[in-house]
mmJSON file of the N, C-alpha and C atoms, coordinates in Angstrom:
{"data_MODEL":{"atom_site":{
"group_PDB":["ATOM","ATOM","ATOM","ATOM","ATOM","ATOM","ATOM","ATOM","ATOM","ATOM","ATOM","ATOM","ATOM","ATOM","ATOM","ATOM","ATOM","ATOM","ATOM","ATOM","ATOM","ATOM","ATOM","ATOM","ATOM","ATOM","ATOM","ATOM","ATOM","ATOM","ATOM","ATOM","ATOM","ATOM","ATOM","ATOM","ATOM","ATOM","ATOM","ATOM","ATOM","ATOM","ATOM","ATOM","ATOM","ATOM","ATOM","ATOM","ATOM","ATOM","ATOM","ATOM","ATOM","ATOM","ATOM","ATOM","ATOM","ATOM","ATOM","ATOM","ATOM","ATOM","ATOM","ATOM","ATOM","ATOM","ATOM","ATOM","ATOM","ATOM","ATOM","ATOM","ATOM","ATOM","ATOM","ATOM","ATOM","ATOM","ATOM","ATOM","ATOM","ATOM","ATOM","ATOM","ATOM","ATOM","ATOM","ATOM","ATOM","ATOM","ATOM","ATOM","ATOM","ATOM","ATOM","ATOM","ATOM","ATOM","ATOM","ATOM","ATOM","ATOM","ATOM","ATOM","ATOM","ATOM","ATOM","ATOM","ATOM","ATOM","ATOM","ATOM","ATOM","ATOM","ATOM","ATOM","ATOM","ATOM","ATOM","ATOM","ATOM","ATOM","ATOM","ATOM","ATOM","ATOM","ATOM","ATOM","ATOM","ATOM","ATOM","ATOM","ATOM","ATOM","ATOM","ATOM","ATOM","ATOM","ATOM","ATOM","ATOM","ATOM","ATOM","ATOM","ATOM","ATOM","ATOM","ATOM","ATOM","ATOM","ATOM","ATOM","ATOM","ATOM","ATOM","ATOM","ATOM","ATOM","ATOM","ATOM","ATOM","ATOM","ATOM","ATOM","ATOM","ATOM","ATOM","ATOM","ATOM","ATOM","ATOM","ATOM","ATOM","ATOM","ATOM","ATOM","ATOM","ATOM","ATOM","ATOM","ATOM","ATOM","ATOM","ATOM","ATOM","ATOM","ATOM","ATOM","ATOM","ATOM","ATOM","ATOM","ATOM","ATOM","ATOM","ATOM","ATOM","ATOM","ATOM","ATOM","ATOM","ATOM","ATOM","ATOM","ATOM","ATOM","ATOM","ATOM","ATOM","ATOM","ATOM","ATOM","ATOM","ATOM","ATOM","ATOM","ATOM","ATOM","ATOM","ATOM","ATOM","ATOM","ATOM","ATOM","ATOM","ATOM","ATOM","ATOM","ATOM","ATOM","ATOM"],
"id":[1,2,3,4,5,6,7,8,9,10,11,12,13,14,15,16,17,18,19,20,21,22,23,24,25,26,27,28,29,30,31,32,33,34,35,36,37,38,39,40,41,42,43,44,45,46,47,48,49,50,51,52,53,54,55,56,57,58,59,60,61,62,63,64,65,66,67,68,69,70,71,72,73,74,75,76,77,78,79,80,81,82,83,84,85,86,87,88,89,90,91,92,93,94,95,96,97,98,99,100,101,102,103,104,105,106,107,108,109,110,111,112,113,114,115,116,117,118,119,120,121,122,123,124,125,126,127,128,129,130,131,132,133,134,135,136,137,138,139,140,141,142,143,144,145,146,147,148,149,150,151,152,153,154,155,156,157,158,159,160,161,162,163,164,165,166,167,168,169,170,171,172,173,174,175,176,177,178,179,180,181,182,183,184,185,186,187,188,189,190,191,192,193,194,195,196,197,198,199,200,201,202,203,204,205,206,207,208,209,210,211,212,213,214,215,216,217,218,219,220,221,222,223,224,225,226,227,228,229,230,231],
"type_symbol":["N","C","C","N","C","C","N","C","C","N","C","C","N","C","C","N","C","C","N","C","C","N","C","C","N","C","C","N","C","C","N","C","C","N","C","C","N","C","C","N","C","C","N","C","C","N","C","C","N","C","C","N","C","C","N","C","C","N","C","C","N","C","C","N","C","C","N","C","C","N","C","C","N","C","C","N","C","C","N","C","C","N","C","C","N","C","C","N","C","C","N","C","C","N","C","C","N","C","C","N","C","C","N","C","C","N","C","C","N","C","C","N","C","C","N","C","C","N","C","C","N","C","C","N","C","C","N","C","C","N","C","C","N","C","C","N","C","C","N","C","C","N","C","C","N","C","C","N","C","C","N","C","C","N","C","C","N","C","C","N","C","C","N","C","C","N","C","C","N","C","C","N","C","C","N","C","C","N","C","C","N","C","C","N","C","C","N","C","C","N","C","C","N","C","C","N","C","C","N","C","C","N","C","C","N","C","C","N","C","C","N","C","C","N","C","C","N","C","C","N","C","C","N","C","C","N","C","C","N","C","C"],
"label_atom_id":["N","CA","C","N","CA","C","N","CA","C","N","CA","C","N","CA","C","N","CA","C","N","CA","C","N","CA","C","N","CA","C","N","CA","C","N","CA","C","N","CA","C","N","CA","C","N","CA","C","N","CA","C","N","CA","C","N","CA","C","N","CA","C","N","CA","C","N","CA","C","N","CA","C","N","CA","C","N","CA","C","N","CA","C","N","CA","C","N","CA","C","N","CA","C","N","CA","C","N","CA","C","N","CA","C","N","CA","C","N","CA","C","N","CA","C","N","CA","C","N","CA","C","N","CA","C","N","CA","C","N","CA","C","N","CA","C","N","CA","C","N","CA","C","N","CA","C","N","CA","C","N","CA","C","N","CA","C","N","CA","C","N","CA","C","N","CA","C","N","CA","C","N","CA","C","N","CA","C","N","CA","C","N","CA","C","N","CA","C","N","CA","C","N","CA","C","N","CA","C","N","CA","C","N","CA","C","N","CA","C","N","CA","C","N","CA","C","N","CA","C","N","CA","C","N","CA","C","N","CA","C","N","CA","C","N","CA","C","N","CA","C","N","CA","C","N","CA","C","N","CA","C","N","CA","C","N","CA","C","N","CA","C","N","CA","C","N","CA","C"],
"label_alt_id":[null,null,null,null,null,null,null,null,null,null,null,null,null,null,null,null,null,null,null,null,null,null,null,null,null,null,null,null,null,null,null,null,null,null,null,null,null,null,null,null,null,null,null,null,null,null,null,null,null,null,null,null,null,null,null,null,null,null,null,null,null,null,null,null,null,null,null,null,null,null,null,null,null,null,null,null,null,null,null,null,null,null,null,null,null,null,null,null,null,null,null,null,null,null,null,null,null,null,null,null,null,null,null,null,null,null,null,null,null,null,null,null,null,null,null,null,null,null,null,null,null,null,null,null,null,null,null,null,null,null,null,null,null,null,null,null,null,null,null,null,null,null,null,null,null,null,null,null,null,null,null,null,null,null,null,null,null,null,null,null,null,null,null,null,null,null,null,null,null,null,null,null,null,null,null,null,null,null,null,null,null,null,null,null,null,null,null,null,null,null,null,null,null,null,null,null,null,null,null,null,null,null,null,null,null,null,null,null,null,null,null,null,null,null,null,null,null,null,null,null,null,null,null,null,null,null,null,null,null,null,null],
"label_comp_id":["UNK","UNK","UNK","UNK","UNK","UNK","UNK","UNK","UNK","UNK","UNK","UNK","UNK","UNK","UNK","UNK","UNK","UNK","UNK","UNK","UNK","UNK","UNK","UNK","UNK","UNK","UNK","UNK","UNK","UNK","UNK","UNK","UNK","UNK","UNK","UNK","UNK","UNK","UNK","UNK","UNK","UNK","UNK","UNK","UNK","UNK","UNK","UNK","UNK","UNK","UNK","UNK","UNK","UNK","UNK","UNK","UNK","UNK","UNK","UNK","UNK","UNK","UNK","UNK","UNK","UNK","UNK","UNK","UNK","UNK","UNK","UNK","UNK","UNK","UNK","UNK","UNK","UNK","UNK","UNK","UNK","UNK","UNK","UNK","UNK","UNK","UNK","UNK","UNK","UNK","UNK","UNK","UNK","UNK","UNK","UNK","UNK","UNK","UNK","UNK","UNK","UNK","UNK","UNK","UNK","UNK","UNK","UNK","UNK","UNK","UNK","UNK","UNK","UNK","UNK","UNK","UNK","UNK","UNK","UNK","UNK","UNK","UNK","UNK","UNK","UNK","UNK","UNK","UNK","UNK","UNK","UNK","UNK","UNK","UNK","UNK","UNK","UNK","UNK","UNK","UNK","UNK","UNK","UNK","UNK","UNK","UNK","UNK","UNK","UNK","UNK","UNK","UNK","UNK","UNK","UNK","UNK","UNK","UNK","UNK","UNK","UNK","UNK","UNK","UNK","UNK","UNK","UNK","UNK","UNK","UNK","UNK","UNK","UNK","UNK","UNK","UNK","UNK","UNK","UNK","UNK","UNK","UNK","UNK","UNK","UNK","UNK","UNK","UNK","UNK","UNK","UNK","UNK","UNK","UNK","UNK","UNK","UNK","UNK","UNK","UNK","UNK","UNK","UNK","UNK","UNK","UNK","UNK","UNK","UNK","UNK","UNK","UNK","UNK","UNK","UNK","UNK","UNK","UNK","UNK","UNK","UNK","UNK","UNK","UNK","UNK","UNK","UNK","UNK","UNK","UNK"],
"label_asym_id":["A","A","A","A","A","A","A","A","A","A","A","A","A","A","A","A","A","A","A","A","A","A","A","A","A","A","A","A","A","A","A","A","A","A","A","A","A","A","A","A","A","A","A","A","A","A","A","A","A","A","A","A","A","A","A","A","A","A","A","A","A","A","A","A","A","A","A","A","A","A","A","A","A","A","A","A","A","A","A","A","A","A","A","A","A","A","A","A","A","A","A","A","A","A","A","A","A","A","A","A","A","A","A","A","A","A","A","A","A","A","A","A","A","A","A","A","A","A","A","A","A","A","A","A","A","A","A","A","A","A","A","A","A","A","A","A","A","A","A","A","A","A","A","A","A","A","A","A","A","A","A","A","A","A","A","A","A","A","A","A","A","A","A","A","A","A","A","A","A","A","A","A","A","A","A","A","A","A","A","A","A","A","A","A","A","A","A","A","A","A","A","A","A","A","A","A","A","A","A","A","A","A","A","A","A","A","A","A","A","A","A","A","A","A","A","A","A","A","A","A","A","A","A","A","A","A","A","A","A","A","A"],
"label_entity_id":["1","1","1","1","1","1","1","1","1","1","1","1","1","1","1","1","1","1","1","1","1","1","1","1","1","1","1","1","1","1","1","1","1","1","1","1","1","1","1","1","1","1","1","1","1","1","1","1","1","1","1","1","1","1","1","1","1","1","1","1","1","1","1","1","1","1","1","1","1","1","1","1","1","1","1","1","1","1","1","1","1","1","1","1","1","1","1","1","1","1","1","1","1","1","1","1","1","1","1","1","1","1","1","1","1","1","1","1","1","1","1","1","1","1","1","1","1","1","1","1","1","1","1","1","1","1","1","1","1","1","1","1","1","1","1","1","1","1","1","1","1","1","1","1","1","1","1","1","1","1","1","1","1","1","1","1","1","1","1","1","1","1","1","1","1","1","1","1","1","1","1","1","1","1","1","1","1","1","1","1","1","1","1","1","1","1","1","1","1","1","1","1","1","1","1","1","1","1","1","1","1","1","1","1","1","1","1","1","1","1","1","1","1","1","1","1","1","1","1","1","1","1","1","1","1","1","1","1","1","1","1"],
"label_seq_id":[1,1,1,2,2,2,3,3,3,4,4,4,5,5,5,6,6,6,7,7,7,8,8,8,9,9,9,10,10,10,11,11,11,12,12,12,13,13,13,14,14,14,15,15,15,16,16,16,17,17,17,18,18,18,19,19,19,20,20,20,21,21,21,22,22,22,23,23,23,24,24,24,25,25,25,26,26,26,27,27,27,28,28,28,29,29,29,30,30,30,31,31,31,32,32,32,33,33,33,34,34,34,35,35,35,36,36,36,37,37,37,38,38,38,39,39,39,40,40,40,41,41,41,42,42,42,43,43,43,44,44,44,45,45,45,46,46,46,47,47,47,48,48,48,49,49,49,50,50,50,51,51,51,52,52,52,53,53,53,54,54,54,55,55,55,56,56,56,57,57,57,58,58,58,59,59,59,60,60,60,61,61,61,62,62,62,63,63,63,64,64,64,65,65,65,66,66,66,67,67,67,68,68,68,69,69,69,70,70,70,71,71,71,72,72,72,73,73,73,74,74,74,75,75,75,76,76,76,77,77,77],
"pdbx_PDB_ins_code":[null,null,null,null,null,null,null,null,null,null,null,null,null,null,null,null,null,null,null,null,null,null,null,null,null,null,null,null,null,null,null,null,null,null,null,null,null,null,null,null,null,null,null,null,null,null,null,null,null,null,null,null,null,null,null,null,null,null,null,null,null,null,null,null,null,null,null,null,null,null,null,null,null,null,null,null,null,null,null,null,null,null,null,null,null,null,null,null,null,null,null,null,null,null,null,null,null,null,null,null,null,null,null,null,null,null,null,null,null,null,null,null,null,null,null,null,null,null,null,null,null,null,null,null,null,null,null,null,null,null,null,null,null,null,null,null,null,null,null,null,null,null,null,null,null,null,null,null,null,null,null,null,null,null,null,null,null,null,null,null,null,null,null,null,null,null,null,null,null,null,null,null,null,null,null,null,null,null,null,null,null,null,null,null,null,null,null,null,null,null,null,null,null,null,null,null,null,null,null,null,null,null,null,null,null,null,null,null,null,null,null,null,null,null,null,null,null,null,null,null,null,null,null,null,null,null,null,null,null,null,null],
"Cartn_x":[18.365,19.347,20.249,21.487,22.602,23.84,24.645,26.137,26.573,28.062,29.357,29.285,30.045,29.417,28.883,27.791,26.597,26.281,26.303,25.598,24.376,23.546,21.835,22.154,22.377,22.625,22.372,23.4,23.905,23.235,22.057,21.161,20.289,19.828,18.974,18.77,19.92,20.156,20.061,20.758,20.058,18.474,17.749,16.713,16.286,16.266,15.884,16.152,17.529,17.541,17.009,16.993,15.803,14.676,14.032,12.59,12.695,13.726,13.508,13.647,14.0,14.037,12.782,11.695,10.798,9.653,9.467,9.127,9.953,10.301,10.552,11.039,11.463,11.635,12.861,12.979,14.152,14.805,16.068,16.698,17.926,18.136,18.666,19.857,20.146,21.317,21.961,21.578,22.338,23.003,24.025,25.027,24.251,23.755,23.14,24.36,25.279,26.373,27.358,26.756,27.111,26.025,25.447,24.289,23.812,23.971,23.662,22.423,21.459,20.129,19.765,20.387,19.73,20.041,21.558,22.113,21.39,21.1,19.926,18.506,17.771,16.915,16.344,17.282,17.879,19.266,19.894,21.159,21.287,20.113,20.275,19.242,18.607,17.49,17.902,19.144,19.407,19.956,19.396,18.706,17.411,17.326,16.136,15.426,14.603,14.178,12.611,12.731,11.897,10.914,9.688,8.411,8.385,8.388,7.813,8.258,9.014,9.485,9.048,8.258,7.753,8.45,8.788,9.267,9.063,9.186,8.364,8.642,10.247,10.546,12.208,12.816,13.837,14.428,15.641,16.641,16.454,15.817,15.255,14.456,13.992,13.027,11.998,10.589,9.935,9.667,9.984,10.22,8.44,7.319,6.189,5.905,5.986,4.981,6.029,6.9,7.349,7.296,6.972,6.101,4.568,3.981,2.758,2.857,3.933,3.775,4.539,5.243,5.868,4.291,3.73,2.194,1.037,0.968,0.013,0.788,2.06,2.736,2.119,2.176,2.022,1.051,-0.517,-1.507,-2.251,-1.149,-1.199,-0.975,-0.281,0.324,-0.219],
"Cartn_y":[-3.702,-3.042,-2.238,-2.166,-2.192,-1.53,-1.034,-0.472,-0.273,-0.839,-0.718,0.699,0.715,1.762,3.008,1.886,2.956,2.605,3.674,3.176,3.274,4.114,3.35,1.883,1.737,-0.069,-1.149,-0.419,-1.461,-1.636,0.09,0.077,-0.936,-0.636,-1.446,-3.137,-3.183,-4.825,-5.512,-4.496,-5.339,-5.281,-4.082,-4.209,-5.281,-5.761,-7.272,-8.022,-8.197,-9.776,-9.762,-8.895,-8.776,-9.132,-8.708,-9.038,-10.495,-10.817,-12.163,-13.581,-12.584,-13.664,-14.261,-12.999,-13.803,-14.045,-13.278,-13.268,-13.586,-15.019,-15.581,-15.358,-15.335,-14.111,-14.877,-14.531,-14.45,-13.479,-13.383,-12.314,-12.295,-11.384,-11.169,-9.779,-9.749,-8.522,-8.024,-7.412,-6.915,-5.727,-5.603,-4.129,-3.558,-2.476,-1.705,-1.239,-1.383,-0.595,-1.821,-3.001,-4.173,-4.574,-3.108,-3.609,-2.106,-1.426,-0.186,0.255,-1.153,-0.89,-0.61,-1.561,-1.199,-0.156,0.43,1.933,2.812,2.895,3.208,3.886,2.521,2.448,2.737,2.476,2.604,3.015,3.535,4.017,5.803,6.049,7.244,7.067,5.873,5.873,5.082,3.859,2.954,3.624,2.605,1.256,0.97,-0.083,0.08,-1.515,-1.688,-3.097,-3.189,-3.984,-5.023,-6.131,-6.581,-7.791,-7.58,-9.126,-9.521,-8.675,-7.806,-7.114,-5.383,-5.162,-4.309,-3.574,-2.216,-1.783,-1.209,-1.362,-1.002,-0.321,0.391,0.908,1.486,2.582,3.393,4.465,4.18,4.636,4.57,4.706,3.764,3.014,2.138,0.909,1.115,0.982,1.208,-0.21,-0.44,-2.009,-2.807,-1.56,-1.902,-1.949,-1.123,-1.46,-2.381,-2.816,-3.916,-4.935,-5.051,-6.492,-6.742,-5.377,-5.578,-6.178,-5.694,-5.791,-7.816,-7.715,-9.199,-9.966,-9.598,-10.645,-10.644,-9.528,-9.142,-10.257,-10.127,-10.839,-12.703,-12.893,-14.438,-14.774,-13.832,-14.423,-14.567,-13.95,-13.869,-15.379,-15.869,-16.984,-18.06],
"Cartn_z":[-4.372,-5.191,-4.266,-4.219,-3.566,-4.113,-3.327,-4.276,-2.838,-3.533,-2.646,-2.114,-0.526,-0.185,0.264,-0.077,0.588,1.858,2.829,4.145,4.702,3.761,3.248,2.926,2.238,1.694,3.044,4.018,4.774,5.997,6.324,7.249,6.546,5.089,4.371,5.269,4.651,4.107,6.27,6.756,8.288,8.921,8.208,8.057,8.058,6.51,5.719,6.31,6.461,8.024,8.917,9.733,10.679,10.187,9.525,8.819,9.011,7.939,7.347,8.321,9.271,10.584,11.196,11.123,11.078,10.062,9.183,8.088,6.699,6.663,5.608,4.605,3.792,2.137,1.253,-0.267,-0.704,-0.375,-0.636,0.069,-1.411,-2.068,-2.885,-3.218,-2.803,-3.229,-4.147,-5.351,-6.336,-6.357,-6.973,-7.168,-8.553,-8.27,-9.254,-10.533,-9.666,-10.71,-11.743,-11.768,-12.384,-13.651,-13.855,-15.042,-15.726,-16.266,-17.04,-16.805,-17.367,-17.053,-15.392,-14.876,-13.108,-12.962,-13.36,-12.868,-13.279,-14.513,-15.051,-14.123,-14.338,-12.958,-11.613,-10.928,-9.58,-8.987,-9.642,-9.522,-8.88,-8.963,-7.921,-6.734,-6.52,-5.553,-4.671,-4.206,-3.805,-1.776,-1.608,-1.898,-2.263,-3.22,-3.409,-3.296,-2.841,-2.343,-3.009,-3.719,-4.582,-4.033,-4.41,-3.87,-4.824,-5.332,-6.582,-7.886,-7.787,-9.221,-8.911,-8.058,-7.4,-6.55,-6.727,-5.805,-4.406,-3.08,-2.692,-1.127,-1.328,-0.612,-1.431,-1.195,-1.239,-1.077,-0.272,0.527,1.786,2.197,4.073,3.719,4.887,5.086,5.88,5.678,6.909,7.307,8.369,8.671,8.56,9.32,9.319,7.604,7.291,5.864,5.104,5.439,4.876,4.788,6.072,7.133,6.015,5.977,5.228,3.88,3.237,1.926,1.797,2.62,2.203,2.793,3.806,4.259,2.84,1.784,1.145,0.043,-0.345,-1.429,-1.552,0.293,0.431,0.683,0.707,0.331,-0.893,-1.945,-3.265,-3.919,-3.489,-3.73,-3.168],
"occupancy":[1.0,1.0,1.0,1.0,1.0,1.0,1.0,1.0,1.0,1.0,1.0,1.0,1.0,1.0,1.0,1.0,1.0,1.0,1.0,1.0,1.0,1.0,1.0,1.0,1.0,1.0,1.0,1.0,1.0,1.0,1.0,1.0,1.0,1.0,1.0,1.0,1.0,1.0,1.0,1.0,1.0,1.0,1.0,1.0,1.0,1.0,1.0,1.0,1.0,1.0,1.0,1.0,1.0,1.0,1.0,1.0,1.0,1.0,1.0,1.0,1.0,1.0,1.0,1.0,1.0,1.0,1.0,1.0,1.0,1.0,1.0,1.0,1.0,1.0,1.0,1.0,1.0,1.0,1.0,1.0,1.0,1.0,1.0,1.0,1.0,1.0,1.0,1.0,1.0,1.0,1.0,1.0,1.0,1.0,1.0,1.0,1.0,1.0,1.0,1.0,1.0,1.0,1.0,1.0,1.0,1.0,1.0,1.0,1.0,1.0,1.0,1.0,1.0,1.0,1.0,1.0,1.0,1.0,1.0,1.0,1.0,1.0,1.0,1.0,1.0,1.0,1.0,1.0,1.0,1.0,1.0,1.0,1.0,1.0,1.0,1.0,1.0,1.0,1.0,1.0,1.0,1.0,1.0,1.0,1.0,1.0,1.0,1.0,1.0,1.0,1.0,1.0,1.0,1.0,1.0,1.0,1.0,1.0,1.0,1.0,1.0,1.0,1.0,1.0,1.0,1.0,1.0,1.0,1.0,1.0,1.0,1.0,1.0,1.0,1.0,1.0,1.0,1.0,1.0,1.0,1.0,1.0,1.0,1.0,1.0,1.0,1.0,1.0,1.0,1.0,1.0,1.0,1.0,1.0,1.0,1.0,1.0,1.0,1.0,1.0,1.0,1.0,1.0,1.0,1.0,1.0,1.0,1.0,1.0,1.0,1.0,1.0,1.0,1.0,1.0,1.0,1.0,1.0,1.0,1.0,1.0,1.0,1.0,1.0,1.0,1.0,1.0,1.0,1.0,1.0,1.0],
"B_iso_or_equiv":[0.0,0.0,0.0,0.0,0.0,0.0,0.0,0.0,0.0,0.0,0.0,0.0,0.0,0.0,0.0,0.0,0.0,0.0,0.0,0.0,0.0,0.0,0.0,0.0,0.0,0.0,0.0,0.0,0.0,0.0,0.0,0.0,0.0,0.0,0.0,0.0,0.0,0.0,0.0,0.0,0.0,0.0,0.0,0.0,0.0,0.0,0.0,0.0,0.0,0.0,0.0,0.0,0.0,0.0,0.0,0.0,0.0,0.0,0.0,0.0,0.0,0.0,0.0,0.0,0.0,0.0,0.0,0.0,0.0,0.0,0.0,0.0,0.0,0.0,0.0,0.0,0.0,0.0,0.0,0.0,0.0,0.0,0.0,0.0,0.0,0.0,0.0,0.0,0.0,0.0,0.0,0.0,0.0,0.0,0.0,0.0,0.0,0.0,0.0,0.0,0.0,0.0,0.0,0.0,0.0,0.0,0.0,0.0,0.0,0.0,0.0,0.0,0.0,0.0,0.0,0.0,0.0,0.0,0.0,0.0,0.0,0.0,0.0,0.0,0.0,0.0,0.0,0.0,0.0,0.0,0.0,0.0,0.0,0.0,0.0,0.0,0.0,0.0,0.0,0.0,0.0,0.0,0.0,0.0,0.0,0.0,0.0,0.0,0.0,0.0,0.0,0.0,0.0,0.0,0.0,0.0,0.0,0.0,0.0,0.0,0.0,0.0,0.0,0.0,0.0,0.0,0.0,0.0,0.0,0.0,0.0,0.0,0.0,0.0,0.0,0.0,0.0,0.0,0.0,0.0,0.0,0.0,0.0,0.0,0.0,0.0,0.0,0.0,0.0,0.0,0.0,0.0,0.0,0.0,0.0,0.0,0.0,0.0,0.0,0.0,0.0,0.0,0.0,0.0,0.0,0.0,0.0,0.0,0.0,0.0,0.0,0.0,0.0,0.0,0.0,0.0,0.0,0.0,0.0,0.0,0.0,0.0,0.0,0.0,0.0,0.0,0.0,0.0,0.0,0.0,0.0],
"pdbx_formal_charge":[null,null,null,null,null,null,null,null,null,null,null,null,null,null,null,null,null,null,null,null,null,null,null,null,null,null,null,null,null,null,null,null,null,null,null,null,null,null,null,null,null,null,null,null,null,null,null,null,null,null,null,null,null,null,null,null,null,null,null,null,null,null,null,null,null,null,null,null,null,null,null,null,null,null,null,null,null,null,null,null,null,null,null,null,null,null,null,null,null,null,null,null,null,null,null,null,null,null,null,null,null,null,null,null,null,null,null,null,null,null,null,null,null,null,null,null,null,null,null,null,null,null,null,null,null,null,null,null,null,null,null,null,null,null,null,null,null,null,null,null,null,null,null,null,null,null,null,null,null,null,null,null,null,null,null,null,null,null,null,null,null,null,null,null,null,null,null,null,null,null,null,null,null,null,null,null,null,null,null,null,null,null,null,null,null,null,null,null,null,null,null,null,null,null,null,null,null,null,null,null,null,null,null,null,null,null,null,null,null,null,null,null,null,null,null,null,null,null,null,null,null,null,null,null,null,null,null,null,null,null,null],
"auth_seq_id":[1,1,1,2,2,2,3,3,3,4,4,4,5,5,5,6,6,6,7,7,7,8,8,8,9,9,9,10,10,10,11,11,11,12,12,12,13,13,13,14,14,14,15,15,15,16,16,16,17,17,17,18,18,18,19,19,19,20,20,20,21,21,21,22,22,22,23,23,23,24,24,24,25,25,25,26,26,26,27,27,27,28,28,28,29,29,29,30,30,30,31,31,31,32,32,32,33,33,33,34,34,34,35,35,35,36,36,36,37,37,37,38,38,38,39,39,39,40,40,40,41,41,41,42,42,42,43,43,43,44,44,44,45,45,45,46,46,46,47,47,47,48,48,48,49,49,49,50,50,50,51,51,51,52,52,52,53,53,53,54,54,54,55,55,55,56,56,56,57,57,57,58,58,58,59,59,59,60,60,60,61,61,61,62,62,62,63,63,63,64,64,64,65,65,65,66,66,66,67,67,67,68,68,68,69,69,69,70,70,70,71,71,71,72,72,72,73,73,73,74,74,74,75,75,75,76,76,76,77,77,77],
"auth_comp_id":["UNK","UNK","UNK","UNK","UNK","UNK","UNK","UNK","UNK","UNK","UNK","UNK","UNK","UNK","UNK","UNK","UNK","UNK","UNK","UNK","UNK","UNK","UNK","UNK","UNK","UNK","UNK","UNK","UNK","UNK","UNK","UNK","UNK","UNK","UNK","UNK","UNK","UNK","UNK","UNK","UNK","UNK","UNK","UNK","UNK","UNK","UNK","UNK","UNK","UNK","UNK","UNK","UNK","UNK","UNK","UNK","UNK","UNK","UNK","UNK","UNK","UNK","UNK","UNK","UNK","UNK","UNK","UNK","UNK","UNK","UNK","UNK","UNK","UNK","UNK","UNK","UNK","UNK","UNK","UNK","UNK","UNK","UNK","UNK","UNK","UNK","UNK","UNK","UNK","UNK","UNK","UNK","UNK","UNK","UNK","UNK","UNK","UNK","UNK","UNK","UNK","UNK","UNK","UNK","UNK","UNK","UNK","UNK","UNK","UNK","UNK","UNK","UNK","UNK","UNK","UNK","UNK","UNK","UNK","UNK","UNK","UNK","UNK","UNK","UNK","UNK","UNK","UNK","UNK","UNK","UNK","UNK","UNK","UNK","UNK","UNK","UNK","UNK","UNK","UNK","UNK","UNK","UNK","UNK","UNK","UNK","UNK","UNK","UNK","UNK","UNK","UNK","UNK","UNK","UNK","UNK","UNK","UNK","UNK","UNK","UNK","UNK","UNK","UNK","UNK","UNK","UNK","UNK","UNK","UNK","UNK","UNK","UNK","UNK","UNK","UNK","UNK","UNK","UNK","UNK","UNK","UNK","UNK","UNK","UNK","UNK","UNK","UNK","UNK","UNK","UNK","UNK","UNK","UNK","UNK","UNK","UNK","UNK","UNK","UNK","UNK","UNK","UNK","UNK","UNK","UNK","UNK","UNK","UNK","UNK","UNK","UNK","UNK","UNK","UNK","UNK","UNK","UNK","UNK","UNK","UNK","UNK","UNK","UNK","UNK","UNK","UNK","UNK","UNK","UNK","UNK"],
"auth_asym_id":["A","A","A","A","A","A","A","A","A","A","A","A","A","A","A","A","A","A","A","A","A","A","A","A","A","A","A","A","A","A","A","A","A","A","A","A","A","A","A","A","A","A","A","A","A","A","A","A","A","A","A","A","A","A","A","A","A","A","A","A","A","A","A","A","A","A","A","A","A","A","A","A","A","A","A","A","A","A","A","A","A","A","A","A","A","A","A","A","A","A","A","A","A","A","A","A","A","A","A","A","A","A","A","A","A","A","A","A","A","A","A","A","A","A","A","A","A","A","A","A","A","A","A","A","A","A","A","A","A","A","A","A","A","A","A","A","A","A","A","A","A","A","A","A","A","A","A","A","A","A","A","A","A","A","A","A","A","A","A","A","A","A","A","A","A","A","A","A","A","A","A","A","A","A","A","A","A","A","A","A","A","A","A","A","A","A","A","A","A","A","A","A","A","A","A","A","A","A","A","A","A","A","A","A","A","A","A","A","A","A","A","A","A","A","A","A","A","A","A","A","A","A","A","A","A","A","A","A","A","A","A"],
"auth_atom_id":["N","CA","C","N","CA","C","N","CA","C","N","CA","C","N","CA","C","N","CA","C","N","CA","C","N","CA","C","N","CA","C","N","CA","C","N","CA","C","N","CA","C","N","CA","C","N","CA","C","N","CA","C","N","CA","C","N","CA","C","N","CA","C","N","CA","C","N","CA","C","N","CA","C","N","CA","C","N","CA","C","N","CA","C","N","CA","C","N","CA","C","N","CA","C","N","CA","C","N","CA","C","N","CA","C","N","CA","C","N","CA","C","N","CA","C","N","CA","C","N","CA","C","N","CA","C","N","CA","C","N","CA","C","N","CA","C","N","CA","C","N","CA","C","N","CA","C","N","CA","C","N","CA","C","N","CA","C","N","CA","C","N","CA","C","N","CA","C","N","CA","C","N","CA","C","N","CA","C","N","CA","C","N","CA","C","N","CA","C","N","CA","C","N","CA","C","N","CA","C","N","CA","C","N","CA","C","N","CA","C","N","CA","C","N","CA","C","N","CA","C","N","CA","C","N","CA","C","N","CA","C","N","CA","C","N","CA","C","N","CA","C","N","CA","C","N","CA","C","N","CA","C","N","CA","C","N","CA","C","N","CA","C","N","CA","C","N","CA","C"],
"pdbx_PDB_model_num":[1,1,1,1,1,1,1,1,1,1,1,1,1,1,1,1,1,1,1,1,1,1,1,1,1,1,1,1,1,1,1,1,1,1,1,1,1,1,1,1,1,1,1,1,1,1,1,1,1,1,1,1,1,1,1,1,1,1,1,1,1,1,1,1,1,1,1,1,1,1,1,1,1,1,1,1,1,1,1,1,1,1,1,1,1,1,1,1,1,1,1,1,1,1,1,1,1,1,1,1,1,1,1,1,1,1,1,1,1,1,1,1,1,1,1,1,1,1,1,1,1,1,1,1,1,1,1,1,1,1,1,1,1,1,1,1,1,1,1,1,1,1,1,1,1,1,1,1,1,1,1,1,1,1,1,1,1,1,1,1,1,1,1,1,1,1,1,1,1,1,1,1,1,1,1,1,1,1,1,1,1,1,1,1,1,1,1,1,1,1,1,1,1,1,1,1,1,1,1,1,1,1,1,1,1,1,1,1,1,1,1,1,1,1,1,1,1,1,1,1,1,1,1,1,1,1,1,1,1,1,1]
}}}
């Protein structure tokens, strides 16, 4: 979860590529402020980054426990 910007957002979101470079992932980007409910939601916590519907990090990234949580997601599966 994301909004124009923000430059949390944008540390965020290179975070995630990094990650996903080597750890795999969907990678999804929404504007919180394109839905009432998300703004709602997450509209004062953003960025806010989601596993599985789960939230599980916001407004920084800790790159390690992120690593964990996307490895815990895919032995779920």
């Amino acid at each position: 979860m994301t909004r124009k910007g923000c430059h949390l957002c944008d540390d965020a979101k290179a975070t995630l590529l990094k990650v996903r470079a080597e750890y795999p992932f969907e990678f999804v980007e929404t504007d919180v402020d394109k839905s009432e409910e998300q703004a709602a939601l997450y509209g004062l916590e953003v960025p806010v980054v989601l596993v599985d519907g789960h939230k599980v990090a916001k407004f920084r990234i800790d790159e390690a426990a992120l690593i964990h949580r996307l490895r815990c997601a895919t032995r779920k599966e």
